[in-house]
N, C-alpha and C positions, 0 to 999 in steps of 0.2 A: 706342534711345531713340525713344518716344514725342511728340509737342508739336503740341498744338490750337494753329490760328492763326484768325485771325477774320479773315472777309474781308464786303468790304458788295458786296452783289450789287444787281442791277436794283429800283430802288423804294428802295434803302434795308434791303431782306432781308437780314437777317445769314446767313451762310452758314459752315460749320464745316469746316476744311481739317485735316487731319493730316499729319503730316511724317516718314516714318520716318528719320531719319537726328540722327547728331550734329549740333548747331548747329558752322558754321565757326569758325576761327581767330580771333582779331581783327586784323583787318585784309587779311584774306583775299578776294579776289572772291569773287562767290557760285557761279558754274559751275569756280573754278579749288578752289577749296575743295571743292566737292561734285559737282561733275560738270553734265552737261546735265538739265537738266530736263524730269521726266517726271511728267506730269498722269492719275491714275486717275478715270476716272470711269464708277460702277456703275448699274446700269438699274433698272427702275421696281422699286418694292419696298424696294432694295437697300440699301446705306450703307457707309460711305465701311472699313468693318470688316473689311468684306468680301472688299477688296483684302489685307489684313494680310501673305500669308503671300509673293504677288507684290511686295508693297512692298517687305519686308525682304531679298529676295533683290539687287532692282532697287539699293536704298541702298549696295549696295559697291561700287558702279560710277554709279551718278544722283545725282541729287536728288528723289527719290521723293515726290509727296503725292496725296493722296489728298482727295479736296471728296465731302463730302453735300451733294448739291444739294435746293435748295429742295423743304421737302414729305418731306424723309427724312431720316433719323439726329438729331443734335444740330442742325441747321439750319433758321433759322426755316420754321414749317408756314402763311404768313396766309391766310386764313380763305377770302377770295374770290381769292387767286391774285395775278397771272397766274399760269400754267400753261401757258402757250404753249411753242410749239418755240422763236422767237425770243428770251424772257425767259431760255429754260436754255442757248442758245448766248450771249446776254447775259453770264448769271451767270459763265461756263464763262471768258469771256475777260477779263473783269473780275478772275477769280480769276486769269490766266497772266500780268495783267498786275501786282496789286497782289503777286502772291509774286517777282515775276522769273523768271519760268520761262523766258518767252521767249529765241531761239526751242525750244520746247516739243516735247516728244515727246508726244502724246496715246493713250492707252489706253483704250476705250470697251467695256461690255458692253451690249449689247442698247439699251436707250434711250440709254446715256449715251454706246455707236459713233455710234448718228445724231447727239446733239449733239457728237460729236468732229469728224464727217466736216463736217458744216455749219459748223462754227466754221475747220474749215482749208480750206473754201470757200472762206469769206465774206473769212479775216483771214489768206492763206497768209503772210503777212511773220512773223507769228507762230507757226508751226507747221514742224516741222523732218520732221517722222516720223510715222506712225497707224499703230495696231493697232487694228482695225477686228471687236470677236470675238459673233458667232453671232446678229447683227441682219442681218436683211431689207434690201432695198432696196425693194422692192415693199409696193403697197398692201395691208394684210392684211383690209379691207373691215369694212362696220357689224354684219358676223353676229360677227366677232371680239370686237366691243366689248362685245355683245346676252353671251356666252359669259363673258367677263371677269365682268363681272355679276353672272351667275349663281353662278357660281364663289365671289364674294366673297360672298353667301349662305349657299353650303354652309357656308363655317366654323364650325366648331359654338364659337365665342364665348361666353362665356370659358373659355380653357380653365384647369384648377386648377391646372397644373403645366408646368413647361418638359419634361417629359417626356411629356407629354402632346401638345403641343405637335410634339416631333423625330418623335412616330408619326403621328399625322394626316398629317401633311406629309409623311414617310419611307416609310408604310406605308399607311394609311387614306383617304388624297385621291383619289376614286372620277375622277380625271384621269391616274391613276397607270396605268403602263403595268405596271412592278414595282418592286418595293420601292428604296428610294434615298436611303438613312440620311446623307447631304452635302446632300440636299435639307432635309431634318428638321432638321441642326443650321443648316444656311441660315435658314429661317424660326426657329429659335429666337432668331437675332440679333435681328431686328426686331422682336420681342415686348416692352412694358413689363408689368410687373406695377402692378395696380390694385387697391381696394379689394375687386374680384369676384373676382378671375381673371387673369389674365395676356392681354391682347389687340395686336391693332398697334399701334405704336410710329408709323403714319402714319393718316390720314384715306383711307381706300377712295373714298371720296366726291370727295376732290382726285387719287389717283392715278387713276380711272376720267377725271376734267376733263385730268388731263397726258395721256393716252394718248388719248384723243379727238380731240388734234391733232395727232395721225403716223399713226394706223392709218387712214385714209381716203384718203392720197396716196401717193405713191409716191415714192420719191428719189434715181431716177436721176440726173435733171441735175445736183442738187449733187455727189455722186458722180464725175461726169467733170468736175468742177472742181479736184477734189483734185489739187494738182501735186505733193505730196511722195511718198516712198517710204512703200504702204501694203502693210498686211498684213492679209488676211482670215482671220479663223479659224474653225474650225466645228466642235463635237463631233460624231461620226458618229450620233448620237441625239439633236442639238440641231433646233433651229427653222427652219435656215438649214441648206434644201438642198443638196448637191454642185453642183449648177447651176446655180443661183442665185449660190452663190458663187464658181464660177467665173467667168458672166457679169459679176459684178462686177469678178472683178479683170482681164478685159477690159475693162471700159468705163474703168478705172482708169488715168491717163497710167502710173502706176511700180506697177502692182499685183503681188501676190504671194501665193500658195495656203497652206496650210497645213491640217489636220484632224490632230483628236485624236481616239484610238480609244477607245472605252468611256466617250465623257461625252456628257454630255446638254447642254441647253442653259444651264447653270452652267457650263461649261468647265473655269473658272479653280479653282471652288471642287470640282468631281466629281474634275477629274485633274490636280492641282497639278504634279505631278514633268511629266505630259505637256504642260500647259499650258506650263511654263519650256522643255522642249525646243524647241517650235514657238516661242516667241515670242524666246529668246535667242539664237539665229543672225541673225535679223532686226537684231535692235536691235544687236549687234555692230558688222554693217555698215553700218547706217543712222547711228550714231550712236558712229563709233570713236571713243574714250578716250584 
């Protein structure tokens, strides 16, 4: 079972949370009924959908949900923002707080690790556990952003079909190293269909404004603030070097290694079975049942 919950984020933004799991008992606690609670959240682009196949796994053992944050999926998109790193760590604890998550296992891909990692910074009495998968520490500098850009250019918009769609992005994205038919149905997620064509499902314009405030620092120091037991993860062909990620889980008080072979920087979504190996001994011990 499926169930939208609506949560009010920073400003008043409505925010859209999903819940893989049965609703509890009546009269059941909410972690004794369904387990510890474990917060998905997906990186720039992404939506909350995205998690689906990790969530359901996660539900026979957590309380699994999943947030689109502000700017992505069903979650309000406002016009002028914010878009800050602050607002999305905002929204992020806002959400652990008004579901009772707390204390929280966090799951972050790529933008939604850094606001996982800054949220069990900022609010460690809230956060139990972090899986931390295939985001930087490190500044990725203004040629990064200049590239992003241009990128969202190429798209040849609109496209007529969701099939059209899974090759561009699978096959045809002159970014491609080779072909990569999980990337294709990735980007088919976030596509609405329009009067023209099928186009993003967000504003380029607002995710170029959210990533404009991470890709220019760098985020060591919150990094070795994390007191809980974290886990770094990295596809051998993702974003997030061997070195990098090791150094992180040195600078990390309770850190822990992990890589998946044969995935790119989608992890979760390239190598689902290999993704659950690295990530399910972790949360075992971090968070026994």
């Amino acid at each position: 079972m499926v169930r939208r919950i609506e949560v009010s984020g920073t400003g008043g933004v409505r925010l859209a949370a999903w819940e893989f799991t049965d609703p509890p008992k009546a009269g059941a606690g909410s972690e004794g009924a369904r387990g510890p609670g474990v917060l998905l959240l997906h990186g720039l682009l992404g939506r909350a959908a995205h998690w689906a196949e990790t969530a359901r796994w996660l539900s026979t053992r957590y309380r699994a949900v999943a947030l689109d944050q502000r700017g992505h999926g069903r979650s309000d998109k406002p016009a002028e923002g914010p878009f800050d790193r602050s607002t999305y760590v905002d929204d992020a604890e806002a959400a652990v707080e008004q579901l009772g998550l707390a204390p929280v296992t966090l799951i972050g891909h790529a933008m939604g690790a850094l606001t996982a990692w800054q949220l069990a910074a900022r609010r460690p009495d809230l956060v139990r556990a972090l899986v931390i998968c295939d985001m930087r520490a490190s500044a990725l500098g203004a040629a990064s952003q200049r590239e992003w850009a241009e990128w969202f250019r190429s798209w040849p918009v609109p496209f007529a079909t969701l099939a059209d769609v899974r090759k561009w992005f699978g096959e045809d994205d002159p970014t491609l190293e080779r072909p990569n038919p999980a990337r294709g149905d990735f980007f088919a997620e976030v596509m609405a269909e329009r009067s023209d064509g099928w186009r993003p499902a967000f504003s380029c314009r607002q995710m170029l404004k959210a990533r404009e405030t991470w890709v220019r620092d760098a985020h060591w120091e919150e990094l070795a603030l994390v007191e809980c037991p974290t886990l770094v993860v990295r596809g051998l062909d993702g974003q997030l070097g061997r070195a990098e990620a090791q150094e992180m889980v040195r600078v990390l008080p309770r850190g822990q290694y992990a890589e998946v072979v044969d995935a790119g920087h989608l992890v979760h979504y390239d190598q689902p079975d290999g993704w659950r190996r690295a990530v399910e001994p972790f949360l075992a011990s971090a968070l026994p049942v």
